[in-house]
VOLO-876055 format. One record per atom (N, C-alpha, C): residue number from 1; residue in three letters; atom name; x, y, z. Coordinates in nm, 3 decimals, padded with zeros to 5 digits. Layout:
<pts>
PT    n  res  atom        X        Y        Z
PT  NUM  ALA    CA        X        Y        Z
...
</pts>
This chain:
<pts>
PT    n  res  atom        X        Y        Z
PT    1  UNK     N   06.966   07.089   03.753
PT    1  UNK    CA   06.871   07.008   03.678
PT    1  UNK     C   06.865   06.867   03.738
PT    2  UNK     N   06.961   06.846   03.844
PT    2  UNK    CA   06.911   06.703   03.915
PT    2  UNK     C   06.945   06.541   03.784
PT    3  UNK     N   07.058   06.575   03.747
PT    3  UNK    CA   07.031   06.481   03.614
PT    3  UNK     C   06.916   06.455   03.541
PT    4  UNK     N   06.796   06.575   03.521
PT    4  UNK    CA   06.747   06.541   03.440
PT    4  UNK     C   06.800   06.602   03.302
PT    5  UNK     N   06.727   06.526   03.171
PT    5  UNK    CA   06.793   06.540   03.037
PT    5  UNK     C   06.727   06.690   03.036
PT    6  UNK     N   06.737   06.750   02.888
PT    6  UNK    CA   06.711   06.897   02.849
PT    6  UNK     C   06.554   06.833   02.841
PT    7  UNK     N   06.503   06.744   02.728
PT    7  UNK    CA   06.371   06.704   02.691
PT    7  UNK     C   06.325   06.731   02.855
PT    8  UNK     N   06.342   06.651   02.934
PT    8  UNK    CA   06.255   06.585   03.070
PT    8  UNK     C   06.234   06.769   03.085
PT    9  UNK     N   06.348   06.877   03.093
PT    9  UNK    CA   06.309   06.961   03.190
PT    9  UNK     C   06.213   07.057   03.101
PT   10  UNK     N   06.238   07.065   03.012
PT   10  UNK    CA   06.131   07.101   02.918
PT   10  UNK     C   05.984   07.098   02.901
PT   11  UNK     N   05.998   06.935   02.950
PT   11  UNK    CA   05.863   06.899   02.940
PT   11  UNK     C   05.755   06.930   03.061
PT   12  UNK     N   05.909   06.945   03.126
PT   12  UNK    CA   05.824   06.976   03.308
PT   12  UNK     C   05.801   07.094   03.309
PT   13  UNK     N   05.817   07.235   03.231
PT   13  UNK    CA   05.846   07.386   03.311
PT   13  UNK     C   05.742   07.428   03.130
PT   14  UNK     N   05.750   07.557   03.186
PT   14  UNK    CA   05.685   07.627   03.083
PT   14  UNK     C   05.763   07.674   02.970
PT   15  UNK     N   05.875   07.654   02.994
PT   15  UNK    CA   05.985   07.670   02.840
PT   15  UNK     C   05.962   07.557   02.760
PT   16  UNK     N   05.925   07.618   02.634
PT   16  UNK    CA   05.896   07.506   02.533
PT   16  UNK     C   06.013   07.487   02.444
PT   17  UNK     N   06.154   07.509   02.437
PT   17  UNK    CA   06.255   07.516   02.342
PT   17  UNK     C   06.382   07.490   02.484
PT   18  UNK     N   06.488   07.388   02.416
PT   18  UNK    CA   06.584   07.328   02.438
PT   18  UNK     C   06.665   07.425   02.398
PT   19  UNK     N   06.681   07.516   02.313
PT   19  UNK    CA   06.802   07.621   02.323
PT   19  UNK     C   06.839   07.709   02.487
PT   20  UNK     N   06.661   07.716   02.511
PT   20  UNK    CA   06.673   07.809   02.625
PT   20  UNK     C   06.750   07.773   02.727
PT   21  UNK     N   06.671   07.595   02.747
PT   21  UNK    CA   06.737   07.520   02.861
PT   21  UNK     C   06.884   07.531   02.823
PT   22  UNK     N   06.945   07.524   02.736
PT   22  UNK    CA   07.092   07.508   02.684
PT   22  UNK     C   07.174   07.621   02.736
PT   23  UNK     N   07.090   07.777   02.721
PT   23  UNK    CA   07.136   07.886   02.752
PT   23  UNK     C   07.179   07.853   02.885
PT   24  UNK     N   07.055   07.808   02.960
PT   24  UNK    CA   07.037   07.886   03.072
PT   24  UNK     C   07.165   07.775   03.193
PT   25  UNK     N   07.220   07.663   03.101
PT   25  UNK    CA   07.307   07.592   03.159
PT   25  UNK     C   07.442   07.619   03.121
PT   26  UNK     N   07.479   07.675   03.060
PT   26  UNK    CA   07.610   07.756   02.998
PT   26  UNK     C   07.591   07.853   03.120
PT   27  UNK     N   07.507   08.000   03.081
PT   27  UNK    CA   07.500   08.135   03.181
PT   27  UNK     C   07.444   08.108   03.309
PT   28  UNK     N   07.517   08.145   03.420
PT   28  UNK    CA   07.448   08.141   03.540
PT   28  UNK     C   07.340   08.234   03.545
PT   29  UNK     N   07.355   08.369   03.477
PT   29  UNK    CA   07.241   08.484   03.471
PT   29  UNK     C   07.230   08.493   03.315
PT   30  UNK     N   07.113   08.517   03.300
PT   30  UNK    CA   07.100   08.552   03.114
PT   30  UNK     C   07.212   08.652   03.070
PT   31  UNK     N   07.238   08.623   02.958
PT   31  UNK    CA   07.295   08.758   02.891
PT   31  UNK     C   07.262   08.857   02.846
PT   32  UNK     N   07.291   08.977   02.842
PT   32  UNK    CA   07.175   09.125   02.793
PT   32  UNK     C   07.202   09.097   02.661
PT   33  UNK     N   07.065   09.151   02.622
PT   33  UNK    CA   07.014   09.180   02.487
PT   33  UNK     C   07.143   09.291   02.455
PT   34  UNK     N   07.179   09.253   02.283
PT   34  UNK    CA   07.269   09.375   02.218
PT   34  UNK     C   07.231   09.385   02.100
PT   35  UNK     N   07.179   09.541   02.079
PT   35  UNK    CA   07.151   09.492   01.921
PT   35  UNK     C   07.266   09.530   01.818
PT   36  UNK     N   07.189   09.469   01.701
PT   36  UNK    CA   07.321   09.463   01.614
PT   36  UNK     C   07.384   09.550   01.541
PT   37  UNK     N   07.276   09.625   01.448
PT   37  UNK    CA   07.246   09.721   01.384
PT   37  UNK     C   07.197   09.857   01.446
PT   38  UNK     N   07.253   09.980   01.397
PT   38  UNK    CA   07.207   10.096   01.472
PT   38  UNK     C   07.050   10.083   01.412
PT   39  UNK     N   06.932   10.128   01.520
PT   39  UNK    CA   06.816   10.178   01.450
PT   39  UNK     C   06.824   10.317   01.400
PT   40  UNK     N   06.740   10.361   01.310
PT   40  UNK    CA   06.762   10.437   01.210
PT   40  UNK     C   06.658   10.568   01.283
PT   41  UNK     N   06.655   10.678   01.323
PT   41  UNK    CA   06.592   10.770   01.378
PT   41  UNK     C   06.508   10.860   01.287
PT   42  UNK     N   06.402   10.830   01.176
PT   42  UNK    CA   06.370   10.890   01.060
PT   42  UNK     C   06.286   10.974   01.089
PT   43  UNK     N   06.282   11.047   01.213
PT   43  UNK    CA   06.231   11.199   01.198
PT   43  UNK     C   06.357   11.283   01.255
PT   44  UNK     N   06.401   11.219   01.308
PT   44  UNK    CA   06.515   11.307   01.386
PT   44  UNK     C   06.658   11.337   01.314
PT   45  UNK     N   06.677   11.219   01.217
PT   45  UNK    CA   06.836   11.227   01.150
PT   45  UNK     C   06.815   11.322   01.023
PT   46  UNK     N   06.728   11.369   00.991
PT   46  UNK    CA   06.765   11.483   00.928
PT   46  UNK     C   06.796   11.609   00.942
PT   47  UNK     N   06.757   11.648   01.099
PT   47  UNK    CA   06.785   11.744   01.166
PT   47  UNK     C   06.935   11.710   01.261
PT   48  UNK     N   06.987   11.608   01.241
PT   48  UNK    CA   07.077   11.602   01.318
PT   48  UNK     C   07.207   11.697   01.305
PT   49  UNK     N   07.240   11.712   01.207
PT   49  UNK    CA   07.402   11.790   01.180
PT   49  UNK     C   07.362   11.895   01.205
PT   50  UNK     N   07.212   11.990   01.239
PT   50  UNK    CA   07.177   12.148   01.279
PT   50  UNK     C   07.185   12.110   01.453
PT   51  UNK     N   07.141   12.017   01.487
PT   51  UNK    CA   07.139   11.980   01.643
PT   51  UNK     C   07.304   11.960   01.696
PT   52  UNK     N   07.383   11.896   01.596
PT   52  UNK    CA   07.524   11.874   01.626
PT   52  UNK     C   07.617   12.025   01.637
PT   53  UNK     N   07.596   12.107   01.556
PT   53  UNK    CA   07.632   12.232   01.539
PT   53  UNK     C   07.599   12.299   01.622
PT   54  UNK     N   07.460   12.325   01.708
PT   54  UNK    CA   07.454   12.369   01.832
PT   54  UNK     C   07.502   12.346   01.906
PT   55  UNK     N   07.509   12.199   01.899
PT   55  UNK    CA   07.567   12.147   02.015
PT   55  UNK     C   07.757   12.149   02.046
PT   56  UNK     N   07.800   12.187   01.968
PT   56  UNK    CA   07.925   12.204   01.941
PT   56  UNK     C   07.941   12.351   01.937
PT   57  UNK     N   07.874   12.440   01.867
PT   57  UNK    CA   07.851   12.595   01.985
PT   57  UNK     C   07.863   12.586   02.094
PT   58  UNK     N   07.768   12.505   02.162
PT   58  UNK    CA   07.778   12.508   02.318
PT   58  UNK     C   07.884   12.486   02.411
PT   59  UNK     N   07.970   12.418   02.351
PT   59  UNK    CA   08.104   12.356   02.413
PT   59  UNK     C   08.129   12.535   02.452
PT   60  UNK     N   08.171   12.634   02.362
PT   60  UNK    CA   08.268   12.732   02.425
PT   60  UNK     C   08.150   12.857   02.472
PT   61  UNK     N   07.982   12.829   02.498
PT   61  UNK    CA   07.896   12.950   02.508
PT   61  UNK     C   07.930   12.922   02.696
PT   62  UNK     N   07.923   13.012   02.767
PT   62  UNK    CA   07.854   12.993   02.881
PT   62  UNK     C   07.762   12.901   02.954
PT   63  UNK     N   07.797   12.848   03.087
PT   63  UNK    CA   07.710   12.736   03.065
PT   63  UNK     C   07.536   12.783   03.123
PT   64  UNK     N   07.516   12.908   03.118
PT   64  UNK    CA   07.373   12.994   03.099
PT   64  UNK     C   07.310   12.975   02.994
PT   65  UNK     N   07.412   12.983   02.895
PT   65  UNK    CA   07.319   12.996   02.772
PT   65  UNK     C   07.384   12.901   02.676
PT   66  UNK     N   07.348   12.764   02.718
PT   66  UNK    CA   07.370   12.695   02.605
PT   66  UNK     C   07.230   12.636   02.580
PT   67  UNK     N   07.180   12.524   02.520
PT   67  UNK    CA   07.082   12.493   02.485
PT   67  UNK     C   07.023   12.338   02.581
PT   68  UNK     N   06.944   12.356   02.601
PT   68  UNK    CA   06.895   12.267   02.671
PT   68  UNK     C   06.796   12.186   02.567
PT   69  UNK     N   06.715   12.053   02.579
PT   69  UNK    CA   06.684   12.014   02.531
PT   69  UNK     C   06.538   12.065   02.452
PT   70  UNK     N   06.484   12.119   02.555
PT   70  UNK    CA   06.398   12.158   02.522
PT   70  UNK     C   06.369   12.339   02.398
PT   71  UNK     N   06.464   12.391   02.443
PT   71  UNK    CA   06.546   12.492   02.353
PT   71  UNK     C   06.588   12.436   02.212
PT   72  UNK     N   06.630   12.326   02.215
PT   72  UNK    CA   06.666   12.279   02.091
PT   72  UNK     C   06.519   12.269   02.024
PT   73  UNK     N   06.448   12.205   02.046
PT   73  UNK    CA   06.302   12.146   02.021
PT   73  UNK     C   06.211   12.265   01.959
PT   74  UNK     N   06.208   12.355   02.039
PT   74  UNK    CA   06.114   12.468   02.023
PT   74  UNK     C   06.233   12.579   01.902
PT   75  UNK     N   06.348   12.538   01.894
PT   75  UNK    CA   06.448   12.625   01.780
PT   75  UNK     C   06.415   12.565   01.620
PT   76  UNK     N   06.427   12.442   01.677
PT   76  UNK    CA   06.379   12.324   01.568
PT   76  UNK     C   06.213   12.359   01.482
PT   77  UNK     N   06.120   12.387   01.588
PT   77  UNK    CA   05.970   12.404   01.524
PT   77  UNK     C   05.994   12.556   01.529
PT   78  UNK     N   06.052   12.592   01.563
PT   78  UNK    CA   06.013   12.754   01.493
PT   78  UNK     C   06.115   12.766   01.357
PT   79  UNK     N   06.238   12.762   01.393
PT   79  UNK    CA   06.323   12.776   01.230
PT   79  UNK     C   06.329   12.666   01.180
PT   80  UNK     N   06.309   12.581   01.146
PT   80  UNK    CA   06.322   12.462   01.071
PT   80  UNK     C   06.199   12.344   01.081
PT   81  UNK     N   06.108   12.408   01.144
PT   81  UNK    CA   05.933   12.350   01.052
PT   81  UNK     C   05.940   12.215   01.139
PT   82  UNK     N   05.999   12.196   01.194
PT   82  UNK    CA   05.982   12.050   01.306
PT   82  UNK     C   05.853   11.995   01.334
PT   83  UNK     N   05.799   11.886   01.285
PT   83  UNK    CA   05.641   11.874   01.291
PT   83  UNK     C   05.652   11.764   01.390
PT   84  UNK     N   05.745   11.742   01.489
PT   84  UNK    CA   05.788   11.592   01.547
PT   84  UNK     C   05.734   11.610   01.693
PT   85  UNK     N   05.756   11.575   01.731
PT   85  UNK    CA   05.712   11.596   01.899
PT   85  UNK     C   05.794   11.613   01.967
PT   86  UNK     N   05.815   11.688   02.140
PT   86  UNK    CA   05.892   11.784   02.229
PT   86  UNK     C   05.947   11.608   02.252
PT   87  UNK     N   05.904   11.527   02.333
PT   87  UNK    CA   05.960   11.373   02.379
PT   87  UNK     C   06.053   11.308   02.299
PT   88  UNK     N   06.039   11.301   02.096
PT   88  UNK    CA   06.158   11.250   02.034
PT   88  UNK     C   06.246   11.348   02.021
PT   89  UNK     N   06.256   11.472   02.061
PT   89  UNK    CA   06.349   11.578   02.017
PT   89  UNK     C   06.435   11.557   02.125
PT   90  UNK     N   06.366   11.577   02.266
PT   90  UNK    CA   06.487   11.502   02.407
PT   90  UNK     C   06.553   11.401   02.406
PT   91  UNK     N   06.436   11.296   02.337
PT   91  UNK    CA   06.541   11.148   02.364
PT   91  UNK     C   06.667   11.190   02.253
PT   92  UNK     N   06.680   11.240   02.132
PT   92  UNK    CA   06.745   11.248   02.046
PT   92  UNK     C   06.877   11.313   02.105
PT   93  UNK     N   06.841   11.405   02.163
PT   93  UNK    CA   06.892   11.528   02.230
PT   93  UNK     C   06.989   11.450   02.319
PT   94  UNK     N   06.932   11.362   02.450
PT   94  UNK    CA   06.980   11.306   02.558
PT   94  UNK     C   07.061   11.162   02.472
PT   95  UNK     N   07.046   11.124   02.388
PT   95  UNK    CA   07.130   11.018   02.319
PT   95  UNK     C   07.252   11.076   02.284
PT   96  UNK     N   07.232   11.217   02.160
PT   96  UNK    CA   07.342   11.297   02.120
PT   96  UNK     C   07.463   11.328   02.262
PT   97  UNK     N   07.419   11.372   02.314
PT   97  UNK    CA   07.502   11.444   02.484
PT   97  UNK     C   07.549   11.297   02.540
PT   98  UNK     N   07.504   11.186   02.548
PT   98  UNK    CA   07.517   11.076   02.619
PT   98  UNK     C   07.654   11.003   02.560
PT   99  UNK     N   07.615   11.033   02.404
PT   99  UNK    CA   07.677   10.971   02.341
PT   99  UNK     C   07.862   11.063   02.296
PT  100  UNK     N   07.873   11.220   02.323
PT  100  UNK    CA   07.931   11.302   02.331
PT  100  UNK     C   08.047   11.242   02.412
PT  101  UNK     N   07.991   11.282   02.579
PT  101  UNK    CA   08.050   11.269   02.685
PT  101  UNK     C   08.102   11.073   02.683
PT  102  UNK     N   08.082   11.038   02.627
PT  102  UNK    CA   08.107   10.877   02.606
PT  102  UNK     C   08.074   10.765   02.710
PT  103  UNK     N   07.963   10.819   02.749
PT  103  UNK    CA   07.909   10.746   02.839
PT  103  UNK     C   07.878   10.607   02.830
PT  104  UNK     N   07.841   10.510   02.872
PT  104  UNK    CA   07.811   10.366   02.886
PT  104  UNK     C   07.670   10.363   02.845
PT  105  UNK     N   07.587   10.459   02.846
PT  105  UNK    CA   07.432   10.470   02.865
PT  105  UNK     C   07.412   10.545   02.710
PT  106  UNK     N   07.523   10.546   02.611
PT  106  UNK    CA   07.481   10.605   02.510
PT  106  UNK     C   07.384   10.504   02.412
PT  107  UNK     N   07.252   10.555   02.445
PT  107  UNK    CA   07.162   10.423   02.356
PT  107  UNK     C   07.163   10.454   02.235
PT  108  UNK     N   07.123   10.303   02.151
PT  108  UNK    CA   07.140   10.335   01.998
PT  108  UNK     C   07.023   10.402   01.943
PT  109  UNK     N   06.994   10.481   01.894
PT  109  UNK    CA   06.844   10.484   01.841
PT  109  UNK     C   06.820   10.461   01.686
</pts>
């Protein structure tokens, strides 16, 4: 910042707020976003403990015939009336497994 104050650099750049400038002199790189609260999945968490139960079948089936995501999806709209779409049934799917194996990439949904 060349000794200039927070106001001066503010006034010079397209950041309109002194917190930012504040951040951005503490962190050499921003910090990632974390959120706080799980989001709440309200087509998918009611089907979850039938998706968990498969999925916990699968641990000892063959790895031929266990369920893939899309298997889950199409098990879901045929026995259990699933009116949701094939795309939130994967992400749900790929969160559940992500979140299993204890991966780093287990997102919140």
């Amino acid at each position: 910042m060349d000794g200039q104050s927070q106001r001066d650099v503010a006034r010079g750049s397209w950041v309109t707020r002194r917190k930012t400038i504040a951040k951005a002199l503490v962190h050499a790189s921003p910090p990632g976003y974390q959120m706080g609260v799980e989001r709440k999945c309200r087509v998918m968490d009611a089907y979850r403990p039938v998706i968990e139960q498969w999925m916990e079948a699968d641990k000892t089936a063959p790895p031929k015939q266990r369920h893939t995501a899309q298997r889950i999806y199409e098990r879901l709209r045929d026995e259990h009336q699933f009116t949701g779409n094939e795309g939130t049934a994967r992400r749900f799917v790929a969160k559940l497994k992500a979140a299993a194996q204890g991966s780093i990439h287990a997102a919140v949904v």
